[in-house]
C-alpha positions as CSV (number, residue, x, y, z in Angstrom):
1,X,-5.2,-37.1,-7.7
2,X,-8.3,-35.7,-6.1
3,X,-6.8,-35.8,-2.5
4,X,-3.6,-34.2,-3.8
5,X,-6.1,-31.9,-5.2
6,X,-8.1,-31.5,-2.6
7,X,-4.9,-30.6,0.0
8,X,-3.8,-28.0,-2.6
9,X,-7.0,-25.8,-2.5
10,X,-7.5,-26.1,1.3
11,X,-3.6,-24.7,0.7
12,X,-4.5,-22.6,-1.3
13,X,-7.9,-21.0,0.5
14,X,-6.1,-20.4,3.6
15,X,-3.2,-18.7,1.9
16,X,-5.7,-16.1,0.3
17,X,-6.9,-15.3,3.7
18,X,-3.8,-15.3,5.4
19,X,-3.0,-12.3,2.7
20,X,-6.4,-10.7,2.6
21,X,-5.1,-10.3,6.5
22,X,-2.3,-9.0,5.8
23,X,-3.4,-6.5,3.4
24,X,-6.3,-4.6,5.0
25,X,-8.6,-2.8,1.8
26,X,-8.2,0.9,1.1
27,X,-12.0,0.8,1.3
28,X,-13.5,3.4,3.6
29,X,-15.6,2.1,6.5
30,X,-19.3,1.9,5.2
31,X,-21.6,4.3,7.0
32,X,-25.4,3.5,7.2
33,X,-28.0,6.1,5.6
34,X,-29.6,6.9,9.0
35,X,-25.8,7.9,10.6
36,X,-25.1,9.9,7.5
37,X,-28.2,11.9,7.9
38,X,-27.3,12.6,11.7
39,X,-24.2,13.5,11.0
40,X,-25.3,15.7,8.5
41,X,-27.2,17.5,11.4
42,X,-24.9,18.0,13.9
43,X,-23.1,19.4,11.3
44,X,-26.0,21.8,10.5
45,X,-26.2,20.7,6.7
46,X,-29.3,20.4,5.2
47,X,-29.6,17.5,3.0
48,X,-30.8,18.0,-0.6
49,X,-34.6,17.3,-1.8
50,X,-36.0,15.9,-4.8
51,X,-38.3,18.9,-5.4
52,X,-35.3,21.6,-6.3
53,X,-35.2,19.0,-9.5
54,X,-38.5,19.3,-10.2
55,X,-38.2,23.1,-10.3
């Protein structure tokens, strides 16, 4: 039973990927904190501040 077993999730891992391959995510691509800031220059937007809360 467990080398039945064993064959069936090894099966049944590789299928998973094999459709995780298939099926890219809808996800968007992340973009790191420093790249957002720079293109938030180039793009002449300011980004916001914590002291406009404050006020």
């Amino acid at each position: 039973m467990n080398r039945k077993k064993k064959v069936h999730a090894i099966f049944k891992k590789k299928l998973k990927k094999a459709k995780a391959r298939m099926n890219p995510s809808s996800k968007p691509k992340y973009i790191s904190k420093a790249d957002r800031a720079k293109l938030d220059i180039e793009q002449g937007i300011t980004p916001a501040h914590s002291d406009e809360r404050d006020a």
